[in-house]
mmCIF file of the N, C-alpha and C atoms, coordinates in Angstrom:
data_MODEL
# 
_entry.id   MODEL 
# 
loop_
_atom_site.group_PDB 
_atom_site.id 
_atom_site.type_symbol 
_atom_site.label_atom_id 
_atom_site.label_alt_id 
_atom_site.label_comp_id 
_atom_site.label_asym_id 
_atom_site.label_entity_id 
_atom_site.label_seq_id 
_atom_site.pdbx_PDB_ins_code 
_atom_site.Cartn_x 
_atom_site.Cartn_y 
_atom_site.Cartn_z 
_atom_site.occupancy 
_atom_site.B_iso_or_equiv 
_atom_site.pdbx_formal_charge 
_atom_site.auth_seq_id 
_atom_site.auth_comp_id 
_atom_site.auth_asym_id 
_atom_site.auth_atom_id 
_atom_site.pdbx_PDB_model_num 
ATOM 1   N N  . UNK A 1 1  ? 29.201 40.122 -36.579 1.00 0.00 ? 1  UNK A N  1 
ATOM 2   C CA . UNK A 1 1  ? 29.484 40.375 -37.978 1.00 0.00 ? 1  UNK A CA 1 
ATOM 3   C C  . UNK A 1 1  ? 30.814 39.736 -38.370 1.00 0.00 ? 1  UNK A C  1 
ATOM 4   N N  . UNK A 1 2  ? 30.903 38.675 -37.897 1.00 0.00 ? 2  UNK A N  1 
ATOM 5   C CA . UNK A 1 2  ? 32.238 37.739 -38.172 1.00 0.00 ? 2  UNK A CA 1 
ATOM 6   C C  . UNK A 1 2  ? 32.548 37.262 -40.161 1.00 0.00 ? 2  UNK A C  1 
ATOM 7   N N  . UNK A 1 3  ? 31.246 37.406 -40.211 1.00 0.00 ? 3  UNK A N  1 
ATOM 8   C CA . UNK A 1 3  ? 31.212 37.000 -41.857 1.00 0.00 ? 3  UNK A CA 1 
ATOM 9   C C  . UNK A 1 3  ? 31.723 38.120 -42.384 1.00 0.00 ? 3  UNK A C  1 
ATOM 10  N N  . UNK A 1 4  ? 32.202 39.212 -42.469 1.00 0.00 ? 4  UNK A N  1 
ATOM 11  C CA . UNK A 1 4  ? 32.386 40.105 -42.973 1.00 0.00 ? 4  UNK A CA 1 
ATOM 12  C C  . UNK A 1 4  ? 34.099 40.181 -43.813 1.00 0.00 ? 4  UNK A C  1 
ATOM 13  N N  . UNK A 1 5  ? 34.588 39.298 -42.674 1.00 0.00 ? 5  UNK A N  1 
ATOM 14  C CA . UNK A 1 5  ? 35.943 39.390 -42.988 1.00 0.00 ? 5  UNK A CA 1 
ATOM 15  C C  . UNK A 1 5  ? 36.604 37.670 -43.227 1.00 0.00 ? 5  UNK A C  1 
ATOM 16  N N  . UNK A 1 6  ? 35.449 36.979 -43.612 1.00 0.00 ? 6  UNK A N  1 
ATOM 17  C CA . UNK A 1 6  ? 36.162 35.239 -43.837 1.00 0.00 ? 6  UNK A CA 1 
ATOM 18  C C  . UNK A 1 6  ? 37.405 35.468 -44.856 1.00 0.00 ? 6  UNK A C  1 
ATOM 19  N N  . UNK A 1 7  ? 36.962 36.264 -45.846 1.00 0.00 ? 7  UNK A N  1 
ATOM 20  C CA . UNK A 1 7  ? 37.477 36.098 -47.328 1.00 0.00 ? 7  UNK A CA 1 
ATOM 21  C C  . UNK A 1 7  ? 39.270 36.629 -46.374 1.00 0.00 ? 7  UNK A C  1 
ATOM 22  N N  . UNK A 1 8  ? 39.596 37.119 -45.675 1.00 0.00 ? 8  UNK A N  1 
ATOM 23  C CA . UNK A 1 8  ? 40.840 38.013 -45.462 1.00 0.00 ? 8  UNK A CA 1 
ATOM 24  C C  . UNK A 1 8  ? 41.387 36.452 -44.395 1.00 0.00 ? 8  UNK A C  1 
ATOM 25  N N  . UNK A 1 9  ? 40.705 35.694 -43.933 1.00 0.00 ? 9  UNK A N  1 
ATOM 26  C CA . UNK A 1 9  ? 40.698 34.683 -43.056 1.00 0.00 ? 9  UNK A CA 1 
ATOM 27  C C  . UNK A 1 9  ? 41.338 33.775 -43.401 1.00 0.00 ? 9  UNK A C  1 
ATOM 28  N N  . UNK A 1 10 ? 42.467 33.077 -42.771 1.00 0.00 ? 10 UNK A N  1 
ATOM 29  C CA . UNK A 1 10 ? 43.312 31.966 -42.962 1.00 0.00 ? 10 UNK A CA 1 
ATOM 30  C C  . UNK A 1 10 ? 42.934 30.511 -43.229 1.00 0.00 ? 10 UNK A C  1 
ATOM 31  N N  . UNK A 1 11 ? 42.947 30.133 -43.717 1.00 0.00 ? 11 UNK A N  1 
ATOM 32  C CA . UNK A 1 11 ? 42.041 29.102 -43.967 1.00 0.00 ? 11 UNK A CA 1 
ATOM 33  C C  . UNK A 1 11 ? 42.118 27.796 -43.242 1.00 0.00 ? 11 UNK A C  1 
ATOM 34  N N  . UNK A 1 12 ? 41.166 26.910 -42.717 1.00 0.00 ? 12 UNK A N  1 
ATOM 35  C CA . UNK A 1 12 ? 41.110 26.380 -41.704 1.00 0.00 ? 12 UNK A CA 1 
ATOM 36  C C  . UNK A 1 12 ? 41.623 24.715 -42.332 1.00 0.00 ? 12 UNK A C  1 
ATOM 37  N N  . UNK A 1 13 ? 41.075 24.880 -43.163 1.00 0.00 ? 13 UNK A N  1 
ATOM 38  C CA . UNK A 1 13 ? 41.429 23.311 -44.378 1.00 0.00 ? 13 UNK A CA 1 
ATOM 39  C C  . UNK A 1 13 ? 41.312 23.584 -45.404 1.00 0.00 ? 13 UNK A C  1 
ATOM 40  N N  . UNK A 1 14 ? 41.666 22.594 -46.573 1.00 0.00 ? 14 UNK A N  1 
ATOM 41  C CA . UNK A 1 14 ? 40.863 21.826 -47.532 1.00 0.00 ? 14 UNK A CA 1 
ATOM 42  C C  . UNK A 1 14 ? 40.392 21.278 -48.004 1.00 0.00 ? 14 UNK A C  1 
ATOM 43  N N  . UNK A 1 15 ? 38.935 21.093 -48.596 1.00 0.00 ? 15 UNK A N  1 
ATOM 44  C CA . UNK A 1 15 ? 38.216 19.497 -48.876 1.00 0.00 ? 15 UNK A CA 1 
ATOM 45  C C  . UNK A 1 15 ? 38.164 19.438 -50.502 1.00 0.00 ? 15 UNK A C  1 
ATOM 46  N N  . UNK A 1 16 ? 37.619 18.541 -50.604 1.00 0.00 ? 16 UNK A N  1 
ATOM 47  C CA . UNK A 1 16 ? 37.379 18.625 -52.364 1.00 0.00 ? 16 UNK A CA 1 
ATOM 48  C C  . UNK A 1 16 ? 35.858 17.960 -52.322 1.00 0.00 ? 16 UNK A C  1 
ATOM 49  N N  . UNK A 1 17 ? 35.220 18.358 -53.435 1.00 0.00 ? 17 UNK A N  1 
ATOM 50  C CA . UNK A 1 17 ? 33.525 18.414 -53.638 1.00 0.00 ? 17 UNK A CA 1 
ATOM 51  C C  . UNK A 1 17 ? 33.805 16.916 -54.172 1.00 0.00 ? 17 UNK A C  1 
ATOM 52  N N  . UNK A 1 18 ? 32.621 16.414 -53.519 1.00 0.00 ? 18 UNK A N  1 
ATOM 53  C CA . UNK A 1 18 ? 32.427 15.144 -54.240 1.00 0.00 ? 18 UNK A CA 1 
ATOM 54  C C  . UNK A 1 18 ? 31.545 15.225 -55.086 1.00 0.00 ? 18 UNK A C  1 
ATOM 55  N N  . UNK A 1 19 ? 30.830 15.592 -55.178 1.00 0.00 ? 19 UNK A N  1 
ATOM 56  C CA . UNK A 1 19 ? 29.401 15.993 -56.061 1.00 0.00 ? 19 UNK A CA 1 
ATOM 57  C C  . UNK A 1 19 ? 28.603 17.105 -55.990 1.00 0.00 ? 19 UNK A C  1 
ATOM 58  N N  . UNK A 1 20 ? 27.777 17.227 -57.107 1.00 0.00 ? 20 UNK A N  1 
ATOM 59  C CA . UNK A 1 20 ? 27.124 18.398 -56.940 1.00 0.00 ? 20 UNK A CA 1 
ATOM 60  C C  . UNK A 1 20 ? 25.587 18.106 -56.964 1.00 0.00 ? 20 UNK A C  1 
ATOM 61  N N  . UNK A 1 21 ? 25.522 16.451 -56.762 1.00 0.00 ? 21 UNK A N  1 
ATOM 62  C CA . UNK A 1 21 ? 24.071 15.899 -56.938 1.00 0.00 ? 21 UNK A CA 1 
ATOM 63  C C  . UNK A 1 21 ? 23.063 16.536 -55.888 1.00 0.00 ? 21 UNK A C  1 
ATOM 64  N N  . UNK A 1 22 ? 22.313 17.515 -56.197 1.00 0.00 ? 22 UNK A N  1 
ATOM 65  C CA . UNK A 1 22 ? 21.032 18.446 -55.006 1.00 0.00 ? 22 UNK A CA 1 
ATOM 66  C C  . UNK A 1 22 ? 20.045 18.215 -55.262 1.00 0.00 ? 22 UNK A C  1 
ATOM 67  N N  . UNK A 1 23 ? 19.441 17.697 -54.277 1.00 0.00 ? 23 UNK A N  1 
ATOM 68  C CA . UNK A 1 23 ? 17.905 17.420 -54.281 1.00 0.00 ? 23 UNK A CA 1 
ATOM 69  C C  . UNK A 1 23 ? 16.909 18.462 -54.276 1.00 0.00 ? 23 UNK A C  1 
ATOM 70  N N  . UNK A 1 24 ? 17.266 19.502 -53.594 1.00 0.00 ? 24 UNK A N  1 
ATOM 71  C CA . UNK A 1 24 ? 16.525 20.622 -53.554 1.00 0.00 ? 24 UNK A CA 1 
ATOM 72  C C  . UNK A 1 24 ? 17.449 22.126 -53.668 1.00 0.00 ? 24 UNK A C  1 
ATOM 73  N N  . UNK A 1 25 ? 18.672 22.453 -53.695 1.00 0.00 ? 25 UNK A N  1 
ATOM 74  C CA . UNK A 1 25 ? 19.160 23.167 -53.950 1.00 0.00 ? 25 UNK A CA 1 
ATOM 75  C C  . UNK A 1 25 ? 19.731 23.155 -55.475 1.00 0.00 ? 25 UNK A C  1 
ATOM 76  N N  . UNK A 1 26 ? 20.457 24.268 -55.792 1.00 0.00 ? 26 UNK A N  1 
ATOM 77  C CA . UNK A 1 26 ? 21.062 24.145 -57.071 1.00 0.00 ? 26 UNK A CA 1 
ATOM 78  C C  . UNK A 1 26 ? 22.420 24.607 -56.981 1.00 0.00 ? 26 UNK A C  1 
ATOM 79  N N  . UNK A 1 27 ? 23.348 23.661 -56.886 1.00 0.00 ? 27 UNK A N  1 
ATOM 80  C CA . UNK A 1 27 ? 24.706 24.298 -56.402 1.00 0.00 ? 27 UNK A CA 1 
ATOM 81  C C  . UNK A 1 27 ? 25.640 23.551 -57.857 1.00 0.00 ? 27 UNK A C  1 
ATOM 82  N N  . UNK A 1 28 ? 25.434 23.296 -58.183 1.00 0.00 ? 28 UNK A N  1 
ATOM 83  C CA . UNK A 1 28 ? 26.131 22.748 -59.611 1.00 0.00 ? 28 UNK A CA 1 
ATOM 84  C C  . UNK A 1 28 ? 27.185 24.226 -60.126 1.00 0.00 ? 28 UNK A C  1 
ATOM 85  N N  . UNK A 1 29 ? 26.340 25.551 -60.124 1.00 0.00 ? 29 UNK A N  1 
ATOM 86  C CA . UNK A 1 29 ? 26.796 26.404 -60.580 1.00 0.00 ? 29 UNK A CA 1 
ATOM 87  C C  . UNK A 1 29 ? 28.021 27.463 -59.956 1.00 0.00 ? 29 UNK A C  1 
ATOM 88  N N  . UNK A 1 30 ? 28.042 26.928 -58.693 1.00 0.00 ? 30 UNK A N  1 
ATOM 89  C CA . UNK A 1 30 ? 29.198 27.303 -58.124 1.00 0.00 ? 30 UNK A CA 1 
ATOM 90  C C  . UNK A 1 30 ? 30.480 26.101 -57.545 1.00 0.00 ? 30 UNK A C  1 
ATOM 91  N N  . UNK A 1 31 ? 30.104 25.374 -57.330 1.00 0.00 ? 31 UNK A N  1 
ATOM 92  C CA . UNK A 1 31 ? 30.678 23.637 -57.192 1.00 0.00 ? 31 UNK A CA 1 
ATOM 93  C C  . UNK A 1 31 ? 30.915 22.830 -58.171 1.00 0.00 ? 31 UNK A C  1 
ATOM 94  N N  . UNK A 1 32 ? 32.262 22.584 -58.180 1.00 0.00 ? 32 UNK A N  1 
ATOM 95  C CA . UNK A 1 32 ? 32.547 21.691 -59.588 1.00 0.00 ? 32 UNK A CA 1 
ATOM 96  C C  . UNK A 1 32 ? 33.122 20.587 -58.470 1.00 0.00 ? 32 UNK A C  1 
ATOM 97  N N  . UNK A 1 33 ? 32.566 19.330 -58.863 1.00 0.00 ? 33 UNK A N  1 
ATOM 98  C CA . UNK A 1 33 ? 33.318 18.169 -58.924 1.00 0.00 ? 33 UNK A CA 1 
ATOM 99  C C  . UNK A 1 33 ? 34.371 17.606 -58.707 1.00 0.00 ? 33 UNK A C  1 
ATOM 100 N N  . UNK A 1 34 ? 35.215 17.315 -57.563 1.00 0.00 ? 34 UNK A N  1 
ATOM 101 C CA . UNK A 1 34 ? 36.766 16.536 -57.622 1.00 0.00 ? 34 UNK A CA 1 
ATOM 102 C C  . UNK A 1 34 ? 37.750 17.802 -57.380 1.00 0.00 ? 34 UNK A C  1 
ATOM 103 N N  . UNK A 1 35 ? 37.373 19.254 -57.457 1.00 0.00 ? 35 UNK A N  1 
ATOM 104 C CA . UNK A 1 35 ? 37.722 20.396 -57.466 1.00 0.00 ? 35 UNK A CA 1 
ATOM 105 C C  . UNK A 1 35 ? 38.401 20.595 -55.895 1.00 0.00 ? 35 UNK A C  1 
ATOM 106 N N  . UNK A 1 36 ? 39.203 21.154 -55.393 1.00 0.00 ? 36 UNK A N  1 
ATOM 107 C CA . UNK A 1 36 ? 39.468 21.574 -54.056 1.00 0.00 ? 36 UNK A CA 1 
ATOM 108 C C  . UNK A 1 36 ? 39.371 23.064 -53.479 1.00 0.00 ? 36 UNK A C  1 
ATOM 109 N N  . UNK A 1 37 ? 38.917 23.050 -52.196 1.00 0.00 ? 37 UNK A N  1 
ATOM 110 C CA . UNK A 1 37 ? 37.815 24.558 -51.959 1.00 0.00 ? 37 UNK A CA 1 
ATOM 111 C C  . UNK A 1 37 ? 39.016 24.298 -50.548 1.00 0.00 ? 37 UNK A C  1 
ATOM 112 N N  . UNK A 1 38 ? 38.831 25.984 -50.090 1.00 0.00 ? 38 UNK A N  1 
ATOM 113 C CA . UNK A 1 38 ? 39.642 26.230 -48.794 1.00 0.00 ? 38 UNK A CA 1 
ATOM 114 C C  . UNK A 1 38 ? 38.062 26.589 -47.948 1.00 0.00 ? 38 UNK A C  1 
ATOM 115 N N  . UNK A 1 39 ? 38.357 25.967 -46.605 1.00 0.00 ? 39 UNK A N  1 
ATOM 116 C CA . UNK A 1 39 ? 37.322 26.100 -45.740 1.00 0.00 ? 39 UNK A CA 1 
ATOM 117 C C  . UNK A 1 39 ? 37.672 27.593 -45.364 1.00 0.00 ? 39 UNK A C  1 
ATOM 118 N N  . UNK A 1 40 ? 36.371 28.166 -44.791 1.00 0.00 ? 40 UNK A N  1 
ATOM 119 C CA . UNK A 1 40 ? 37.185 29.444 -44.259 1.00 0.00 ? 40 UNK A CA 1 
ATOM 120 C C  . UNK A 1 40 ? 36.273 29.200 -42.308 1.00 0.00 ? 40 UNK A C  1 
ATOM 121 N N  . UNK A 1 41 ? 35.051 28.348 -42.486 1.00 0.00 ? 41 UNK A N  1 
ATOM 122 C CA . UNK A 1 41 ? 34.518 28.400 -41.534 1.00 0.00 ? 41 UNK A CA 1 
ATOM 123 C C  . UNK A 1 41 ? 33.742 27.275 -41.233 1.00 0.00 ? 41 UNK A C  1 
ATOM 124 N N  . UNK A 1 42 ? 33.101 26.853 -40.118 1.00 0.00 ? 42 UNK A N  1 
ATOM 125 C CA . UNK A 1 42 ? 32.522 25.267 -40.339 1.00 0.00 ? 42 UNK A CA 1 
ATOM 126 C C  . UNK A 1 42 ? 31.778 25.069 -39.206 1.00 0.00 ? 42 UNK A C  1 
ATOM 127 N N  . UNK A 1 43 ? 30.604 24.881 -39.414 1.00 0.00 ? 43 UNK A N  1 
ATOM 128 C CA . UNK A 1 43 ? 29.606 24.220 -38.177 1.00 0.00 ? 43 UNK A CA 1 
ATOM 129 C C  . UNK A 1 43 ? 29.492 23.096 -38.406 1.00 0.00 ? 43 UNK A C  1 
ATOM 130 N N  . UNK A 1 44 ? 28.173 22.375 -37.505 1.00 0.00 ? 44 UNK A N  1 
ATOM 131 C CA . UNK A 1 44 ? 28.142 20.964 -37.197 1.00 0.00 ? 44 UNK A CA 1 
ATOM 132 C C  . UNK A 1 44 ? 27.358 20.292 -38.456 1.00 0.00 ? 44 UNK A C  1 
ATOM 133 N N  . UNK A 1 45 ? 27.156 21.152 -39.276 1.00 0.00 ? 45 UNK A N  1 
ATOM 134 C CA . UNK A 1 45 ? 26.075 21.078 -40.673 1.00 0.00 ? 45 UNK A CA 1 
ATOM 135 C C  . UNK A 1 45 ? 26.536 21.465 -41.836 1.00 0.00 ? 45 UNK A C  1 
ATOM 136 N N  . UNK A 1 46 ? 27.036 22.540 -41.647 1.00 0.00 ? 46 UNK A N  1 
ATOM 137 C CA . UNK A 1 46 ? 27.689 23.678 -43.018 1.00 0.00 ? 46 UNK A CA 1 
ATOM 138 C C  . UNK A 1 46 ? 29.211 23.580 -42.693 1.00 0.00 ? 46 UNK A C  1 
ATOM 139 N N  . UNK A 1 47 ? 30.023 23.770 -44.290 1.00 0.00 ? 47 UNK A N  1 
ATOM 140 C CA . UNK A 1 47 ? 31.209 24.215 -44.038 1.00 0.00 ? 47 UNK A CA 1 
ATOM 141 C C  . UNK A 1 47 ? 31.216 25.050 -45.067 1.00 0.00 ? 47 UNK A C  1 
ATOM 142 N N  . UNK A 1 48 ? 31.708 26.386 -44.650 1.00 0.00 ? 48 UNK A N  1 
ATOM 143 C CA . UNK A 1 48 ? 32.122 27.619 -45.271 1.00 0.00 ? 48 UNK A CA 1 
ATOM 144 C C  . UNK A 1 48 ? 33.183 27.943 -45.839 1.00 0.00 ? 48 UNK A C  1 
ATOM 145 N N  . UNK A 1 49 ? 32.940 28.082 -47.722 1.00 0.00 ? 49 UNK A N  1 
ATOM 146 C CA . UNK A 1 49 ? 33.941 27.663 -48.458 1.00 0.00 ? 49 UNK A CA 1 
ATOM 147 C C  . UNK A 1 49 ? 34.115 28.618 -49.461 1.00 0.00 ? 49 UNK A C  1 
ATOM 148 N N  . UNK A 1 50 ? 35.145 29.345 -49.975 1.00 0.00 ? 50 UNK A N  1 
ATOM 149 C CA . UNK A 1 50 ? 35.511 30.580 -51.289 1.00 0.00 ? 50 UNK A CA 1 
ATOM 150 C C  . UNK A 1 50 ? 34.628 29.388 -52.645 1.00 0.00 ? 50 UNK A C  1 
ATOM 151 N N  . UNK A 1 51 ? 34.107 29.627 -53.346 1.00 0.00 ? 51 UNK A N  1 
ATOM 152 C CA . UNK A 1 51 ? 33.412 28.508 -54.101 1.00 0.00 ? 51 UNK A CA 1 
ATOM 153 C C  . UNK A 1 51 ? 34.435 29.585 -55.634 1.00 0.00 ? 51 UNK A C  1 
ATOM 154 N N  . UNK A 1 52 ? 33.192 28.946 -56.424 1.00 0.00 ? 52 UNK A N  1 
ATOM 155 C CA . UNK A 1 52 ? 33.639 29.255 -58.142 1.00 0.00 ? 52 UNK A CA 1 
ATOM 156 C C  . UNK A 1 52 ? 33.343 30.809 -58.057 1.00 0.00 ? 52 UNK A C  1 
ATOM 157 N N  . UNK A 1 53 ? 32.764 31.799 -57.800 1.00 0.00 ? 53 UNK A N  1 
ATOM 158 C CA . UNK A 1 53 ? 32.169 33.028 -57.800 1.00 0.00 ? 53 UNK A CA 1 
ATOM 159 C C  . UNK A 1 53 ? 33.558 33.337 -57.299 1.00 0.00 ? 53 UNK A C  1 
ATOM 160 N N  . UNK A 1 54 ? 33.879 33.010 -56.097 1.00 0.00 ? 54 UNK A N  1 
ATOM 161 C CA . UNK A 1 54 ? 35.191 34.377 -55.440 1.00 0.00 ? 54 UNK A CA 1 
ATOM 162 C C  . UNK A 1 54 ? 34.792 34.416 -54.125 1.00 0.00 ? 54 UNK A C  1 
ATOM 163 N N  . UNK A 1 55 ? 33.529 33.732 -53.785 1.00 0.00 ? 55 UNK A N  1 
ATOM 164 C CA . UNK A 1 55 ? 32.852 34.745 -52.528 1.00 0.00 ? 55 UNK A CA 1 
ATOM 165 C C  . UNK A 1 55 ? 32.860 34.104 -51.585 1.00 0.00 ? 55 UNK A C  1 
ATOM 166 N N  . UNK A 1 56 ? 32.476 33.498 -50.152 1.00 0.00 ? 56 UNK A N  1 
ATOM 167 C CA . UNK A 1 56 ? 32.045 32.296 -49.382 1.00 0.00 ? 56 UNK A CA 1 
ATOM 168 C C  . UNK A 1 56 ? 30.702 32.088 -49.000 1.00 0.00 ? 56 UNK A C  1 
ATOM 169 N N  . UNK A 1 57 ? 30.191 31.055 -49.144 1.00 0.00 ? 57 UNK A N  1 
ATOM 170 C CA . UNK A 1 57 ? 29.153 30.390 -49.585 1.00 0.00 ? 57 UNK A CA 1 
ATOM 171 C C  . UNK A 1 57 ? 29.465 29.217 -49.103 1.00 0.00 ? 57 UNK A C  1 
ATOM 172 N N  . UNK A 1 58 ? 27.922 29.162 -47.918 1.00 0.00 ? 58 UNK A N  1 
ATOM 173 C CA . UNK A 1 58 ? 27.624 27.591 -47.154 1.00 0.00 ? 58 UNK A CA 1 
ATOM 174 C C  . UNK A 1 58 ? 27.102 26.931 -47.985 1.00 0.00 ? 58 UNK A C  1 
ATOM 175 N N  . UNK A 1 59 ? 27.931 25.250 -47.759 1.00 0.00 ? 59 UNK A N  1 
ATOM 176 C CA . UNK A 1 59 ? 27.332 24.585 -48.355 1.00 0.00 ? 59 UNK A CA 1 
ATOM 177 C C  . UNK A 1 59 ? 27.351 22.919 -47.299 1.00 0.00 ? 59 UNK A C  1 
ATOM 178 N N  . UNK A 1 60 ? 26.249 21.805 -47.513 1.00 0.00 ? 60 UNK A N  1 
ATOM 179 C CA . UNK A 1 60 ? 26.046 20.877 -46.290 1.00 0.00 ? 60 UNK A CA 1 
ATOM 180 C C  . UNK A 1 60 ? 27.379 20.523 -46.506 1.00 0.00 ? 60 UNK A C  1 
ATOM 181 N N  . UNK A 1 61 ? 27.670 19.594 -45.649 1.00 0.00 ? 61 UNK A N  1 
ATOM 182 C CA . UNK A 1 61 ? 28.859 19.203 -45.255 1.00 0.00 ? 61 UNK A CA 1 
ATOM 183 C C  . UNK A 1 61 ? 29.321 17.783 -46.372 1.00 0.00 ? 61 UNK A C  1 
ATOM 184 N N  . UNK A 1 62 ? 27.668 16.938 -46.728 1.00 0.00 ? 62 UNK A N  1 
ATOM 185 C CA . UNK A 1 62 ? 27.823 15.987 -47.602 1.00 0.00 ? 62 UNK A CA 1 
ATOM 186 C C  . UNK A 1 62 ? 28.348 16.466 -48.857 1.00 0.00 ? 62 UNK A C  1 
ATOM 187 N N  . UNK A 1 63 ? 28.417 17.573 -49.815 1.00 0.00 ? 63 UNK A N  1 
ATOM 188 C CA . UNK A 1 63 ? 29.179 17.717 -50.976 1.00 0.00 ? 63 UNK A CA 1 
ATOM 189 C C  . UNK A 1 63 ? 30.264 17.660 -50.798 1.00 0.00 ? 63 UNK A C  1 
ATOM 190 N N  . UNK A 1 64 ? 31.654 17.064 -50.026 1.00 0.00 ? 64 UNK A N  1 
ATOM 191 C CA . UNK A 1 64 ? 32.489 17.590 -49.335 1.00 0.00 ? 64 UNK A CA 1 
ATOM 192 C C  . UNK A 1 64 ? 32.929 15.921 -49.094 1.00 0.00 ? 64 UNK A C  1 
ATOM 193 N N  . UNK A 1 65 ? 34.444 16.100 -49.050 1.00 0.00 ? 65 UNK A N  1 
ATOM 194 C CA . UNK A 1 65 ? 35.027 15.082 -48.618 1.00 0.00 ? 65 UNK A CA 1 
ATOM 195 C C  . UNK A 1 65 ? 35.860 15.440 -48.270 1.00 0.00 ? 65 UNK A C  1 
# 
């Protein structure tokens, strides 16, 4: 239950969204553009990020620079 406590979690980086262009998801609504997000967590696929809501929320690694 490690997810429980990201939000209290030091943050590991920062990236900034390059886009919000989704082929099959809809992330436009929490991801803005050119914007900079604090990682809180990160696999070999996902990086785990406080988004526009407040909350953390995986997203692929390609929106992300």
């Amino acid at each position: 239950m490690i997810h429980t406590n990201w939000l209290e979690k030091e943050t590991v980086r920062t990236v900034t969204c390059k886009h919000t262009d989704a082929d099959k998801f809809l992330v436009s609504n929490v991801l803005t553009a050119g914007q900079q997000y604090d990682v809180k967590n990160e696999t070999d696929e996902f990086l785990f990020v406080v988004d526009n809501t407040g909350k953390v929320g995986g997203y692929y690694k390609t929106y992300f620079e």
